[in-house]
N, CA, C and O atoms as a CHARMM CRD file, in Angstrom:
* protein
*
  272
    1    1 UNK  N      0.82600  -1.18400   0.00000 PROA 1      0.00000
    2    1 UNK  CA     0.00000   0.00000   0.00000 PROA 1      0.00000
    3    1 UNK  C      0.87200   1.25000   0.00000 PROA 1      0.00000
    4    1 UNK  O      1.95000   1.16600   0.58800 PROA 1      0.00000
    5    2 UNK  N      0.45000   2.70000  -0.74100 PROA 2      0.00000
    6    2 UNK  CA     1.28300   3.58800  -0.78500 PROA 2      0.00000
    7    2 UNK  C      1.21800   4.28600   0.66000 PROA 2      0.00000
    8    2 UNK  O      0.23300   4.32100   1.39700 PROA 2      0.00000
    9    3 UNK  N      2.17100   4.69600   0.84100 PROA 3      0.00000
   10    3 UNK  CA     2.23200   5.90600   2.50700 PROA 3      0.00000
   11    3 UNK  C      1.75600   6.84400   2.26000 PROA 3      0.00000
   12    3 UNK  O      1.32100   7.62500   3.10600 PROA 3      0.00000
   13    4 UNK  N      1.70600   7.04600   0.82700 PROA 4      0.00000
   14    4 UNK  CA     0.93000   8.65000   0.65200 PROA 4      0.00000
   15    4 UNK  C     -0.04700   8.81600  -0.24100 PROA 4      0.00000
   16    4 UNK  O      0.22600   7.98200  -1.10400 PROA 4      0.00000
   17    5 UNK  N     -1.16300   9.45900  -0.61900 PROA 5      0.00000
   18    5 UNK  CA    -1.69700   9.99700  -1.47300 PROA 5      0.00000
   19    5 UNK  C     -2.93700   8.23200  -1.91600 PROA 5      0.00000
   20    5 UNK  O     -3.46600   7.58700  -1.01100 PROA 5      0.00000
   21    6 UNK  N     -3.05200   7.96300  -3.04600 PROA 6      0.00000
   22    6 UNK  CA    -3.69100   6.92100  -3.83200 PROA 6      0.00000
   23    6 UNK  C     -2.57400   6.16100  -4.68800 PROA 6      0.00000
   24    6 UNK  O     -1.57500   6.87200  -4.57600 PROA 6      0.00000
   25    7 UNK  N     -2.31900   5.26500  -5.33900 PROA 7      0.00000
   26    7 UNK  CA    -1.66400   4.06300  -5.93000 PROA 7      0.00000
   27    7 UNK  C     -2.73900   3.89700  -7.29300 PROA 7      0.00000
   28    7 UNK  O     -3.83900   3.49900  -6.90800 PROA 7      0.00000
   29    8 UNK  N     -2.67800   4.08100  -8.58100 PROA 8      0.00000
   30    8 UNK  CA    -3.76500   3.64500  -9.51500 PROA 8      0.00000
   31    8 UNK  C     -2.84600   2.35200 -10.61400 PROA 8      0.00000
   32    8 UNK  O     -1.70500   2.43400 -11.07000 PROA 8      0.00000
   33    9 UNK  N     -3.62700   1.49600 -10.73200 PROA 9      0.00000
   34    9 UNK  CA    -3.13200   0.54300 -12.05600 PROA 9      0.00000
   35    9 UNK  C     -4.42300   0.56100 -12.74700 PROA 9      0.00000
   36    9 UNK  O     -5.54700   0.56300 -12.24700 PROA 9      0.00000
   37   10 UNK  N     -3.95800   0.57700 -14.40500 PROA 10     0.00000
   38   10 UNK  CA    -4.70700   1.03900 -15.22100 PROA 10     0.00000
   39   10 UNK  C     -5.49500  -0.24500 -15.87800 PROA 10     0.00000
   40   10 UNK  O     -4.86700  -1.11000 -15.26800 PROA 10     0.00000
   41   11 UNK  N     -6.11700  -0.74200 -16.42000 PROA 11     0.00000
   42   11 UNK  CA    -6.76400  -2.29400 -16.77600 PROA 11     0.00000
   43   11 UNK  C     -6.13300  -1.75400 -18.43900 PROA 11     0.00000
   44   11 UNK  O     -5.87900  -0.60900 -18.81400 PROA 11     0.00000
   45   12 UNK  N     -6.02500  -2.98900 -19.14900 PROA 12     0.00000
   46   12 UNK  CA    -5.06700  -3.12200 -20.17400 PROA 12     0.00000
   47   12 UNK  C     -6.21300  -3.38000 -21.40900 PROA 12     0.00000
   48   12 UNK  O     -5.97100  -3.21300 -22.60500 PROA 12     0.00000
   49   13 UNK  N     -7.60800  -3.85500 -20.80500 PROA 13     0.00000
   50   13 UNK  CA    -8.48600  -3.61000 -21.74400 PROA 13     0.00000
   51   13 UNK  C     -9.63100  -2.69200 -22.19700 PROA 13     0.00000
   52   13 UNK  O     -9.99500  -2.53200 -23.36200 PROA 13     0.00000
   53   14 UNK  N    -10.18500  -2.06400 -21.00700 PROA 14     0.00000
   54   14 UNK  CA   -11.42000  -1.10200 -21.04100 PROA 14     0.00000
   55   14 UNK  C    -10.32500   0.76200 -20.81100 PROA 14     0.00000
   56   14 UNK  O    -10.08100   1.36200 -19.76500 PROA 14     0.00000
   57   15 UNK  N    -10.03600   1.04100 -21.91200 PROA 15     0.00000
   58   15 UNK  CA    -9.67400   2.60500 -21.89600 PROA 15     0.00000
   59   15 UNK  C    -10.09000   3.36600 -20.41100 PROA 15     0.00000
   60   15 UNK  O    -11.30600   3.50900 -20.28100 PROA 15     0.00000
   61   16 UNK  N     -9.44800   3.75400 -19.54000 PROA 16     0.00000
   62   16 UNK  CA    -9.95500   4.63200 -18.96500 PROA 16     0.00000
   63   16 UNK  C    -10.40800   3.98000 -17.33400 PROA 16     0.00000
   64   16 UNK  O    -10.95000   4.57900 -16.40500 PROA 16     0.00000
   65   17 UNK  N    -10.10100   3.01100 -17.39200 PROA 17     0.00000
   66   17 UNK  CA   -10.39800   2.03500 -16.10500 PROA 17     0.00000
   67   17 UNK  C     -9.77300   2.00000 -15.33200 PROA 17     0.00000
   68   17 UNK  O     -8.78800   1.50800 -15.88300 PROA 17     0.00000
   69   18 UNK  N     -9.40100   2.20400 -13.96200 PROA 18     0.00000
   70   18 UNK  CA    -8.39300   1.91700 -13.03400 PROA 18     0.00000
   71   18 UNK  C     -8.78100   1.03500 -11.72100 PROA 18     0.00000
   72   18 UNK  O     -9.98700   0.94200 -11.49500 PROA 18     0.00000
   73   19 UNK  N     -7.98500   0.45000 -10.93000 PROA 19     0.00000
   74   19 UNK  CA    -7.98600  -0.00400  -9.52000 PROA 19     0.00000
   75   19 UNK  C     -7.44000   1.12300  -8.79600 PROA 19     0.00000
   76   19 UNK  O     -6.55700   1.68300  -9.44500 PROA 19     0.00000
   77   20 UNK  N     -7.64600   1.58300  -7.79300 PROA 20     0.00000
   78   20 UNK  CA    -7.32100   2.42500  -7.05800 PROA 20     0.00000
   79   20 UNK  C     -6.80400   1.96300  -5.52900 PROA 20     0.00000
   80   20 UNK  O     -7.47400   1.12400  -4.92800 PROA 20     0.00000
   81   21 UNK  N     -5.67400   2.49100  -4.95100 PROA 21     0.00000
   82   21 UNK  CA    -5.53200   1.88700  -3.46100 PROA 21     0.00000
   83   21 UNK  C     -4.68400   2.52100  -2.79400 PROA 21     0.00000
   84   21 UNK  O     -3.54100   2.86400  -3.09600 PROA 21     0.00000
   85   22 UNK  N     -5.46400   2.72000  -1.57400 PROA 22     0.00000
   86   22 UNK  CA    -4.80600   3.95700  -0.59500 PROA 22     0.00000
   87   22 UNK  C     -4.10200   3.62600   0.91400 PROA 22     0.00000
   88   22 UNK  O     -3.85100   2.46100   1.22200 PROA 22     0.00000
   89   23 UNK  N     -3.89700   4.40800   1.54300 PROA 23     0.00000
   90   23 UNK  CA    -3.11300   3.96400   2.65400 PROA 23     0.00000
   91   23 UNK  C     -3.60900   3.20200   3.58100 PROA 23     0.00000
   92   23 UNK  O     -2.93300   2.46100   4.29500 PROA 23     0.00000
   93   24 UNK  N     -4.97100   3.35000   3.63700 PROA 24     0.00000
   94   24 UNK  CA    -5.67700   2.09100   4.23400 PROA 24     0.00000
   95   24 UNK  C     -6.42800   1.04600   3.92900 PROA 24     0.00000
   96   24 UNK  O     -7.39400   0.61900   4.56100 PROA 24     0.00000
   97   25 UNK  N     -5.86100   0.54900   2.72800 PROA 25     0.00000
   98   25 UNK  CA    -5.75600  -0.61000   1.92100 PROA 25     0.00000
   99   25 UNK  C     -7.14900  -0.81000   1.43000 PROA 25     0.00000
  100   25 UNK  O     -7.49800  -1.97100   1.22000 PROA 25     0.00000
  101   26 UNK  N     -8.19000   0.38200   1.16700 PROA 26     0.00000
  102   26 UNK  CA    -9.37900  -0.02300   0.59000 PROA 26     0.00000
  103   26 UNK  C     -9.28800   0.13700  -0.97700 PROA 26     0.00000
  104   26 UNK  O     -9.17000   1.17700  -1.62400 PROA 26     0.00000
  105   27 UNK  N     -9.36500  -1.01900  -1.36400 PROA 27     0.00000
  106   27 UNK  CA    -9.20500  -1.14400  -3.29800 PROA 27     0.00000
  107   27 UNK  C    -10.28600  -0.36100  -3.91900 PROA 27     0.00000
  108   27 UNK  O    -11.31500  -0.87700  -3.48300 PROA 27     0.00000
  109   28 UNK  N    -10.65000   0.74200  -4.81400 PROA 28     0.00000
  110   28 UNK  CA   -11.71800   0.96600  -5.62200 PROA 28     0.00000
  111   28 UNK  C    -11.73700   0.93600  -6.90300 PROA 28     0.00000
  112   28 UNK  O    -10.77900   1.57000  -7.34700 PROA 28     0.00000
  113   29 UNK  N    -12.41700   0.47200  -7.74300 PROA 29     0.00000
  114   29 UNK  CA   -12.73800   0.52300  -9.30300 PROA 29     0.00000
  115   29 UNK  C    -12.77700   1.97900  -9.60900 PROA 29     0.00000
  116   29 UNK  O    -13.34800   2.54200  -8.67400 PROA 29     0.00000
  117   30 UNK  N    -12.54400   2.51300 -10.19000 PROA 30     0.00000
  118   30 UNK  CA   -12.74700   4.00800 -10.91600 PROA 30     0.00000
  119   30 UNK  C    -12.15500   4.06700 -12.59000 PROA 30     0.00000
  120   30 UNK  O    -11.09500   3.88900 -13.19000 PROA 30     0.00000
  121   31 UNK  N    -13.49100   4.41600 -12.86700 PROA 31     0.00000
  122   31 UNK  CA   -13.49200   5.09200 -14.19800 PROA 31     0.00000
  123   31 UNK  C    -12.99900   6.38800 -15.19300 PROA 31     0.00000
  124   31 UNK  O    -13.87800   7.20900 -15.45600 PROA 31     0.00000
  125   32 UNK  N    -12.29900   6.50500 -15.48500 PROA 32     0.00000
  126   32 UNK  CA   -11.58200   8.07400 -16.18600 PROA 32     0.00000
  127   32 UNK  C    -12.58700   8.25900 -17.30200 PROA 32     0.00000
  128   32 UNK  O    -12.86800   7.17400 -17.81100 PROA 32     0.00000
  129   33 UNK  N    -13.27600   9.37800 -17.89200 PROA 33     0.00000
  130   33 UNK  CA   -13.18200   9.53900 -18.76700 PROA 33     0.00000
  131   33 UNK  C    -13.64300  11.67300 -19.28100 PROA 33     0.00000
  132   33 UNK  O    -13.74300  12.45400 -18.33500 PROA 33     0.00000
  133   34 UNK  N    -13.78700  12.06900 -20.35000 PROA 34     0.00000
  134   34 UNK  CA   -13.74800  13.08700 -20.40300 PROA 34     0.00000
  135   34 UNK  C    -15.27800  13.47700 -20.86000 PROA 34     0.00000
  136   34 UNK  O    -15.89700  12.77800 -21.66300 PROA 34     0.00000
  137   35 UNK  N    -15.79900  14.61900 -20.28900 PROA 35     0.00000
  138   35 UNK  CA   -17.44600  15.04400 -20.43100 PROA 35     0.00000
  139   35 UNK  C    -17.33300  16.32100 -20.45800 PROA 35     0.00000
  140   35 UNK  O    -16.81200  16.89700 -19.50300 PROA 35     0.00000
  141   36 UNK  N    -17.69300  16.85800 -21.30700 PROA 36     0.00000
  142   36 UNK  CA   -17.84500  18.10000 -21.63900 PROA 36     0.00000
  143   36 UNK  C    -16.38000  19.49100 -21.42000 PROA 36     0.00000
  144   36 UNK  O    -16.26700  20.62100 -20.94500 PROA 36     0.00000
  145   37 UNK  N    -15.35300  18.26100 -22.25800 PROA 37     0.00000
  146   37 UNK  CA   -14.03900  18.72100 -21.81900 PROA 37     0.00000
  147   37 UNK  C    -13.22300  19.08000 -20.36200 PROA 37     0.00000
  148   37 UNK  O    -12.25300  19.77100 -20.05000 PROA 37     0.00000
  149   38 UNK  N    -14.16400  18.22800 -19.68300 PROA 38     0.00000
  150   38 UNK  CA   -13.70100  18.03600 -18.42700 PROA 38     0.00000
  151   38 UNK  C    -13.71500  16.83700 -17.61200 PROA 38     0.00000
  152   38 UNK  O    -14.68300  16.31500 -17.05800 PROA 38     0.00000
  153   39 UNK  N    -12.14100  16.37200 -17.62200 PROA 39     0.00000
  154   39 UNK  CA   -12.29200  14.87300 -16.48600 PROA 39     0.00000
  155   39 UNK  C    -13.09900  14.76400 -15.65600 PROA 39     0.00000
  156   39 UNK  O    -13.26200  15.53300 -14.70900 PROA 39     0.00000
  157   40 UNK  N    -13.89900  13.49000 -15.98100 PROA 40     0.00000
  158   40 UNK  CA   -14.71100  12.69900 -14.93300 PROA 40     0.00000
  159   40 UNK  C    -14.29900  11.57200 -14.11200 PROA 40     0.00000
  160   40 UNK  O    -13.69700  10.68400 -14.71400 PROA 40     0.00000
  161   41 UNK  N    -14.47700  11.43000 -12.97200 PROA 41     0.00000
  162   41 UNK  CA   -13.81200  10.33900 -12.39300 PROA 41     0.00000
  163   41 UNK  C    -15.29700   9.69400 -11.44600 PROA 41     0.00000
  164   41 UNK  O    -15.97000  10.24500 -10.57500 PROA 41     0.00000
  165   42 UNK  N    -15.39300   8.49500 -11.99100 PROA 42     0.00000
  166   42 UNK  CA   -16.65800   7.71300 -12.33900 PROA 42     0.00000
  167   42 UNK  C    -16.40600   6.79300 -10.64600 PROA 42     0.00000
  168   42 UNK  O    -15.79600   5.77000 -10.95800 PROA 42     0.00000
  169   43 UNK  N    -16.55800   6.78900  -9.61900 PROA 43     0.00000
  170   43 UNK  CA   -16.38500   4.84600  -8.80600 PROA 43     0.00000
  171   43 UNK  C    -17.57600   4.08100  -8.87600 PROA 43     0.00000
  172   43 UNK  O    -18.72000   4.27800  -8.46800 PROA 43     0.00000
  173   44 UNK  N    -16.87200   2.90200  -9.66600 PROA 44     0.00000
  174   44 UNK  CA   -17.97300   2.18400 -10.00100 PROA 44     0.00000
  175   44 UNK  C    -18.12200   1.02000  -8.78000 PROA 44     0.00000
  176   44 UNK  O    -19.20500   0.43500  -8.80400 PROA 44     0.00000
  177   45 UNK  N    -17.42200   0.71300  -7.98800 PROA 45     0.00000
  178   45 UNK  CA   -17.40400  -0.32400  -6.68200 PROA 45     0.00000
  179   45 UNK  C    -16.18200  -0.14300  -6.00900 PROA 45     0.00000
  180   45 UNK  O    -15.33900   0.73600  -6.19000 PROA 45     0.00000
  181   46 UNK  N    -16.18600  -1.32300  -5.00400 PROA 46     0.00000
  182   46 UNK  CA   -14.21400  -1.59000  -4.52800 PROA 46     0.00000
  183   46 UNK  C    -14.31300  -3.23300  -4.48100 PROA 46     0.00000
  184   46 UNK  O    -15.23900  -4.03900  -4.38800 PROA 46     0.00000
  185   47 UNK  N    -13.39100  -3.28400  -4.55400 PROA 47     0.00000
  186   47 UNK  CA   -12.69800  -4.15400  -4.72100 PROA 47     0.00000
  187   47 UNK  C    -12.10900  -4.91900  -3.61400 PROA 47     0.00000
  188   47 UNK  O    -11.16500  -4.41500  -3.00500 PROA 47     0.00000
  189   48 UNK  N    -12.68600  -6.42100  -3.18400 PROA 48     0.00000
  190   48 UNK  CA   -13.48200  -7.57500  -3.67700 PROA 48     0.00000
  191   48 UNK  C    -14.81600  -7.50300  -3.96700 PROA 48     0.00000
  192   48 UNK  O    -15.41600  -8.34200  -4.63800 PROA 48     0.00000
  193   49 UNK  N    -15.39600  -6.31900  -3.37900 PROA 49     0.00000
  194   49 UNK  CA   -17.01100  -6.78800  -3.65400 PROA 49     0.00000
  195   49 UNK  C    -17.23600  -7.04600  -5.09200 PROA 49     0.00000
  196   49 UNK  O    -18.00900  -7.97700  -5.31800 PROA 49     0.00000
  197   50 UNK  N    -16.75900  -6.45800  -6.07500 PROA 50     0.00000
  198   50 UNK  CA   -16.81000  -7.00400  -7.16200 PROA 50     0.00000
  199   50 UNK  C    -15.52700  -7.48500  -8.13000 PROA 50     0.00000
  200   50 UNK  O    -14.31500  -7.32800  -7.98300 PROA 50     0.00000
  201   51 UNK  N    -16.16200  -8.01400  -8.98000 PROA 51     0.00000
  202   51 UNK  CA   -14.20800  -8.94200  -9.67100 PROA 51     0.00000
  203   51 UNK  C    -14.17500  -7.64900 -11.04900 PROA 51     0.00000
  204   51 UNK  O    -14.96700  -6.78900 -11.43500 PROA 51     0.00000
  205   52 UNK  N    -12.87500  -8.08500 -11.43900 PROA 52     0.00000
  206   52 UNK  CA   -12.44900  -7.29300 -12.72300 PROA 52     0.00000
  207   52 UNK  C    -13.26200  -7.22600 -13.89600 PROA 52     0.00000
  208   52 UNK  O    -13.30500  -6.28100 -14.68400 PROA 52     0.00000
  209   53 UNK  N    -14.16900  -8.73600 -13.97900 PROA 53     0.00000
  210   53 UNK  CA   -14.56500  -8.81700 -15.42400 PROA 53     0.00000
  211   53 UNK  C    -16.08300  -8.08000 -15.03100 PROA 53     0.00000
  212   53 UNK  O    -16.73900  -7.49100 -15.89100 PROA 53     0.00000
  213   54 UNK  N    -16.56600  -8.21700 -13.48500 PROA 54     0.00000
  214   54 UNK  CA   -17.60000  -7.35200 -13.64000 PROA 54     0.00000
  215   54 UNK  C    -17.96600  -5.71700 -13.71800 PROA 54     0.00000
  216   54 UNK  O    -19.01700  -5.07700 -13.67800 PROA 54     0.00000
  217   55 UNK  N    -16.76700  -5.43100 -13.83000 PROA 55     0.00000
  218   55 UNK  CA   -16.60900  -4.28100 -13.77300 PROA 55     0.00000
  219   55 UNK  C    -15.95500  -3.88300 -14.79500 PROA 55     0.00000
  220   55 UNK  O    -15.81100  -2.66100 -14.77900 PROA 55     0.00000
  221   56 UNK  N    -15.46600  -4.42600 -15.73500 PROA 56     0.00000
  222   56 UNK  CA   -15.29300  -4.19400 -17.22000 PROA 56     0.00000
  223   56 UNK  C    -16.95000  -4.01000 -17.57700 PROA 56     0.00000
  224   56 UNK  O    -17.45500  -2.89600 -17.71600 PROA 56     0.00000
  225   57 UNK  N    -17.50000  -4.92700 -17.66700 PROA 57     0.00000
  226   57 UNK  CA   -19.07900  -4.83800 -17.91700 PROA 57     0.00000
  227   57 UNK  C    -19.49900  -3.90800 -17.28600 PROA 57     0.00000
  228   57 UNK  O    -20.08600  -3.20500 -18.10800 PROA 57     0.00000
  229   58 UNK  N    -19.55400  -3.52400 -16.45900 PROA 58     0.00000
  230   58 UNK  CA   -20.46200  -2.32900 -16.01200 PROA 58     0.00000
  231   58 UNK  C    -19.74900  -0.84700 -17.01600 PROA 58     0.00000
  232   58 UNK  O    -20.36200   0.02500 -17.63200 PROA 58     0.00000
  233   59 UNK  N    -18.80200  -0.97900 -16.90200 PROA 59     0.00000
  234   59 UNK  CA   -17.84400  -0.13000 -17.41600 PROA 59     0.00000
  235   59 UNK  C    -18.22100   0.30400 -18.65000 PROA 59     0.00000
  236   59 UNK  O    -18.02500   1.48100 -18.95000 PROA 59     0.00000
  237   60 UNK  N    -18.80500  -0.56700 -19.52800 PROA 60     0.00000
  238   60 UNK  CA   -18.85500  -0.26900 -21.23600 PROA 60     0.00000
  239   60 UNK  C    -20.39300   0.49500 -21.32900 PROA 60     0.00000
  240   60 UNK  O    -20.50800   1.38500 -22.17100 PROA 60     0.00000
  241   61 UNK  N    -21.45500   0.18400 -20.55300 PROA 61     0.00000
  242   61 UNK  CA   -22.61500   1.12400 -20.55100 PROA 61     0.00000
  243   61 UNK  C    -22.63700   2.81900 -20.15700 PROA 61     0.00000
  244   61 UNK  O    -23.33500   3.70500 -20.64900 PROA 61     0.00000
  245   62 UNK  N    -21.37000   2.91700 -18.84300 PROA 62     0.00000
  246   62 UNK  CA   -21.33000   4.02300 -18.92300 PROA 62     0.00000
  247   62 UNK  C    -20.22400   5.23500 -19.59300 PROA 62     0.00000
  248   62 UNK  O    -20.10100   6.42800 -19.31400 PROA 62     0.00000
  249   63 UNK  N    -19.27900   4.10000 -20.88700 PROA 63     0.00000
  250   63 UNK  CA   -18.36800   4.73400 -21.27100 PROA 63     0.00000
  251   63 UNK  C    -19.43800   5.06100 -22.49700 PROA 63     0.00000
  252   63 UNK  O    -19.08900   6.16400 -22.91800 PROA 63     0.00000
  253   64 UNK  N    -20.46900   4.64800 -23.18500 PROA 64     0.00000
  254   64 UNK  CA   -21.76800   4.38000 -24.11400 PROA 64     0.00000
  255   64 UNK  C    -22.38200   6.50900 -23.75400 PROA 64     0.00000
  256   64 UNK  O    -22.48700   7.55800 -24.38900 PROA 64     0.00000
  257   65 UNK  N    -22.55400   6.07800 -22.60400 PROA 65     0.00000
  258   65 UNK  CA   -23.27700   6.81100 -22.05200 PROA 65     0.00000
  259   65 UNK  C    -22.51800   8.37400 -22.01600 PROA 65     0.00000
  260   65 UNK  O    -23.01700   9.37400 -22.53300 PROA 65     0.00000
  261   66 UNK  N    -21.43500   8.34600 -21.41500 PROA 66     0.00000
  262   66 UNK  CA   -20.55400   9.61100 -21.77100 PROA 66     0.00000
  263   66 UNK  C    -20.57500  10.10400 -22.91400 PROA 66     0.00000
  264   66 UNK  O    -20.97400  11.23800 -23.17900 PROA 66     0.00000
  265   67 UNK  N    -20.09400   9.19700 -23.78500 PROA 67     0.00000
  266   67 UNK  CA   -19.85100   9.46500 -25.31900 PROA 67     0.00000
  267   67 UNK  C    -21.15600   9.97400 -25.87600 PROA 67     0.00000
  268   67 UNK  O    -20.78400  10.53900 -26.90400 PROA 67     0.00000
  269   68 UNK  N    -22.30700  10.09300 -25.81600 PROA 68     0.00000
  270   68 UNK  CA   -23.46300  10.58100 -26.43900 PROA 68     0.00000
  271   68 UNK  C    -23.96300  11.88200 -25.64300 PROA 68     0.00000
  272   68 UNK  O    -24.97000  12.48400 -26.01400 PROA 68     0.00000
């Protein structure tokens, strides 16, 4: 776990996806993406409550959803 600040790894398939993890070791899913020329930062769960592939899936309705 980092001593300071947040820790992000990026998922290698859904653009814009990250794991997130902070000094007190709570994991979160978060979403990047850009809306109305301004970063959005989406949390879609943490992590165990949900796994990677379900959260790829959740992931693609609201990257759908930005984009329009």
């Amino acid at each position: 776990m980092p001593q300071k600040g947040r820790r992000y790894c990026y998922d290698t398939k859904v653009s814009g996806l990250a794991i997130g993890a902070g000094p007190s070791g709570i994991k979160a899913f978060i979403l990047y993406r850009k809306a109305n020329r301004k970063q959005e930062r989406i949390k879609i769960g943490r992590y165990p409550d949900r796994t990677v592939d379900e959260t790829r899936t959740q992931a693609w309705p609201l990257i759908v959803d930005i984009a329009r």
